[in-house]
N, C-alpha and C positions, 0 to 999 in steps of 0.2 A: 811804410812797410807793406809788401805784396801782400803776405799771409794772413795781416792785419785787416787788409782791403777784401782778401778774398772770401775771408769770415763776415766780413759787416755785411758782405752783396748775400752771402748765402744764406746768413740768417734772416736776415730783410723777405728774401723770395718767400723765406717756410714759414715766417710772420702771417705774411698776408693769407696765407688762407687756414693758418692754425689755429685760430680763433673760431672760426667758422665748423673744424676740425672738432674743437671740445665742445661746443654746446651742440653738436651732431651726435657727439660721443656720449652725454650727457640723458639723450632723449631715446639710446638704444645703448644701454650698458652693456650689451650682451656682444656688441660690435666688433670684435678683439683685431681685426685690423685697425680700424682708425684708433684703439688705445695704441696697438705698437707702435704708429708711426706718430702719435704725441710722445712714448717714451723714446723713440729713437732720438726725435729733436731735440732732448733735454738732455739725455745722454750726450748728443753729438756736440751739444754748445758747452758740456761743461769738462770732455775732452778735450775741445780744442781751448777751452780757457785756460787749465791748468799748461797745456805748452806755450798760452801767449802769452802768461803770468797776467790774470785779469778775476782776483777775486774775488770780485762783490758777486759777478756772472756767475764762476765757480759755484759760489753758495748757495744762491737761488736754484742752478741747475739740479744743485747733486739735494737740497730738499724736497724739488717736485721730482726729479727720479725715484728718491724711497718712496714718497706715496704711491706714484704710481706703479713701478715693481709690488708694491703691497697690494694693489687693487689688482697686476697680474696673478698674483700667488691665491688670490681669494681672500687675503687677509682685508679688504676695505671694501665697502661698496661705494663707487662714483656717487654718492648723494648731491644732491643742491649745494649743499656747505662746501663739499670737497672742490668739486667745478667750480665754485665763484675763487676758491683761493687757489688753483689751478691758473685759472685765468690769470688774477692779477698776479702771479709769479710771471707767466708771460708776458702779461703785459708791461712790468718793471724791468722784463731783458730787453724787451725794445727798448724802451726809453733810456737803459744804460748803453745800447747799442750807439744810438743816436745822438748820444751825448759825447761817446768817442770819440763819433766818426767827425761831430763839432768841434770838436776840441774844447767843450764847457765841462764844467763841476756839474755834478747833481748829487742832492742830499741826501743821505743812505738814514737816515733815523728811522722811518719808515721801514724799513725791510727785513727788520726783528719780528715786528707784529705780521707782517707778510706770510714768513715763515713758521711763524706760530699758530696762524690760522689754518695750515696743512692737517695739527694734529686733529685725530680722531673725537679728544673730548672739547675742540678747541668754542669756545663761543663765537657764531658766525660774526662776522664786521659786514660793515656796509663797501663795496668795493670803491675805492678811491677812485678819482676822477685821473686819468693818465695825464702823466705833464706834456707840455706843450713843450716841445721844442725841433726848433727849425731845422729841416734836414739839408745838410748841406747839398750843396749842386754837384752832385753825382753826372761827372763825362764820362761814363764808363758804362758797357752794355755788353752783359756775356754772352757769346755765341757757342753754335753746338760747331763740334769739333766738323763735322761731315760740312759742314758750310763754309767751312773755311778751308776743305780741301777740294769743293767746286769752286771756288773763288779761286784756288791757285792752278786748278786747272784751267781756268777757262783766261786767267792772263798769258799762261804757258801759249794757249792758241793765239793771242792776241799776238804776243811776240813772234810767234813764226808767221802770222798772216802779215805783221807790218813788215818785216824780212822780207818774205816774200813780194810784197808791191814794192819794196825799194831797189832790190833786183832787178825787176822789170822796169822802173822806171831808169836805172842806170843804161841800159842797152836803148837809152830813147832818148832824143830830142827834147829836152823837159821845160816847161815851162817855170821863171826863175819863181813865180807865186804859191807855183805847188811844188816846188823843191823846198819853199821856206815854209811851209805846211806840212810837210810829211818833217821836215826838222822838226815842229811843234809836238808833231804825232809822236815822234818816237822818245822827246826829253817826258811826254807827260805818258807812256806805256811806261817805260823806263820807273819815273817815281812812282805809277802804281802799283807794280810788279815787287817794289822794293817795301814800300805799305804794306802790300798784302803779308809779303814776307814776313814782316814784323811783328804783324798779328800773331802769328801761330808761335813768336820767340817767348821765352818765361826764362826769368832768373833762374840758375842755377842752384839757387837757393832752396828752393823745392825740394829737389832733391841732397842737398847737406841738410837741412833742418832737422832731420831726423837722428842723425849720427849720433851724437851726443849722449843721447838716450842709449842708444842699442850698444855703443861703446860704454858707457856705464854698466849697461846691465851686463854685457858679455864677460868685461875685465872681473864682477862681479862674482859670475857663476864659478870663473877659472880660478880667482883668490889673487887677483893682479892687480898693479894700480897701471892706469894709462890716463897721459894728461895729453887731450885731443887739442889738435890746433888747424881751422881752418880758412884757407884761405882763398880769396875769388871768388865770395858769395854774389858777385855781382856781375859778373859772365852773362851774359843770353846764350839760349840755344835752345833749337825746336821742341817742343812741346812733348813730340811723339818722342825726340832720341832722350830725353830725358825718365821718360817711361820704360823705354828697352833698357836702357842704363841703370834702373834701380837695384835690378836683382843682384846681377852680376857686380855692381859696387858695394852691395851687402856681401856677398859670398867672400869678396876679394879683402875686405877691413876687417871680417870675421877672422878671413887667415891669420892677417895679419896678427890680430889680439891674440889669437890661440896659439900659433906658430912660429910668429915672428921676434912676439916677445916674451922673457922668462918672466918668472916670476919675483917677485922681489929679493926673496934667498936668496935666488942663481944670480941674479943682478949685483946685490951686492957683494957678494962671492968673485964677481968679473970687476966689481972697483968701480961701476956705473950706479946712476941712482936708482932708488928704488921703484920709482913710478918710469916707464916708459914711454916715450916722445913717439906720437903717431899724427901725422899729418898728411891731410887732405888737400889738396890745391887746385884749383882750376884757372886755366888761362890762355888766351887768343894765340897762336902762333899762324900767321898769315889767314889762311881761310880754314883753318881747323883750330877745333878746342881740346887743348890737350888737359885731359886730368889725371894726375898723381895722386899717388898712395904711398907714403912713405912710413917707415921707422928706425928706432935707433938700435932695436935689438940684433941679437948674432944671427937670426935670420934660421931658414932650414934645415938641416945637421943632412948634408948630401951623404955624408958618409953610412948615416943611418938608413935616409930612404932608397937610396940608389941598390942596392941589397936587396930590399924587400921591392922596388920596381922591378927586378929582372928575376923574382923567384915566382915558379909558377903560382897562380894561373895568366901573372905580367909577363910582358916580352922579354925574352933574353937577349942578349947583345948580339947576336946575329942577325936577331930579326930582324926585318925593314917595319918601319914605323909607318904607320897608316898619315 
């Protein structure tokens, strides 16, 4: 799973120097940058647990969060005791991290007294020794986005320079060794150009993963039921259109829940069931990715808005539309 992979890289990165991070924190309480960004970490691992459904991590996360929220409010002072059980909370999310991303068991008996050692009256332990275990062989290296858009431009020029020499070498008398050399040149631009491409593609997934959610909580607020169905979570497409496409595919599934479908009365009222069918799809149509947003409701009552579109201060029917 991406989202899975893309949690284990990012917690691994904020690992390694979070450690270093608390017993810095440790030696100047008074630090409140480096507290925030140990409460961010703990926060952020134990948000994204509750979405991967992961929770032994959940647990850990959301006990060193209250302590340390308490040490933001004034409620705790960072003591020795607090920082030694601080730590091994972290260093028990690595080790369940690692354990993941091996695909081994690790034994949870421990990690009641882990948590228990948070409290304020709690009697200090001696901090455990972290388990050992092997980190799988990670092929995988995140790059910053800007380097992967020098990278496509600089094949961009590669392709119009080899263009460019094969042109001129067609208007010439060529020799058959460097005609089957510039063949070689252009099949290996060709697959680089197409690698590069690759790099900057991300499931589509990214951006469904969240719907569910926000379609629960919207049908929610409205007093609707909506039963989501998605499909072609496994689509590629660039990085960046997946980013432009968030807002605007929140705005447009919003309508739909608000707009598109009644609520279960009016549903049942119309002889339809009571929860409404709203489906999302994505899918390849030659060199475009076409995504849908569908439902099974009556949809926008034109006779209602079309009225209020052409009463001032909207255009009337005369006007020419911009």
């Amino acid at each position: 799973d991406d989202l899975l992979q893309e949690f284990i890289a990012e917690t691994r990165e904020t690992l390694e120097a979070l450690s270093g991070e608390i017993v810095a924190w440790e030696a100047e309480p008074t630090d409140r940058a480096r507290l925030d960004a140990i409460f961010r970490f703990v926060h952020t691992v134990k948000g994204s647990c509750g979405f991967l459904d992961l929770p032994r991590l959940a647990r850990l996360s959301h006990a060193a969060e209250d302590v340390l929220a308490a040490v933001r409010d004034g409620k705790r002072t960072p003591d020795t005791n607090l920082v030694t059980a601080v730590l091994a909370i972290v260093d028990r999310i690595g080790e369940i991290v690692e354990a993941i991303d091996a695909g081994t068991a690790l034994d949870d008996s421990s990690e009641d007294l882990l948590i228990a050692a948070l409290d304020e009256d709690a009697v200090p332990v001696m901090q455990a020794q972290p388990a050992t275990i092997g980190r799988a062989n990670n092929r995988s290296v995140r790059l910053n986005v800007d380097l992967l858009d020098r990278r496509m431009g600089g094949m961009a020029e590669m392709v119009l320079a080899r263009n460019e020499l094969a042109r001129r070498l067609r208007d010439e008398q060529v020799d058959p060794l460097v005609e089957a050399a510039l063949e070689r040149l252009s099949l290996t631009v060709a697959e680089m150009r197409d690698t590069v491409t690759r790099t900057r593609m991300q499931k589509i997934d990214a951006l469904f993963s969240a719907l569910p959610r926000m379609v629960r909580d919207t049908a929610g607020e409205l007093g609707k039921q909506v039963a989501l169905s998605i499909d072609g979570s496994d689509v590629e497409l660039d990085r960046e259109m997946i980013e432009l496409m968030r807002d605007p595919l929140v705005h447009i599934i919003r309508n739909a829940v608000d707009h598109g479908l009644e609520a279960p009365a009016d549903r049942k009222a119309a002889g339809t069931r009571d929860a409404g069918r709203l489906v999302v799809s994505a899918r390849q149509s030659g060199h475009q990715i076409l995504i849908e947003v569908a439902d099974d409701g009556r949809g926008i009552d034109l006779a209602r808005r079309v009225p209020n579109a052409r009463a001032p201060p909207h255009f009337t029917s005369r006007e020419p539309r911009p």
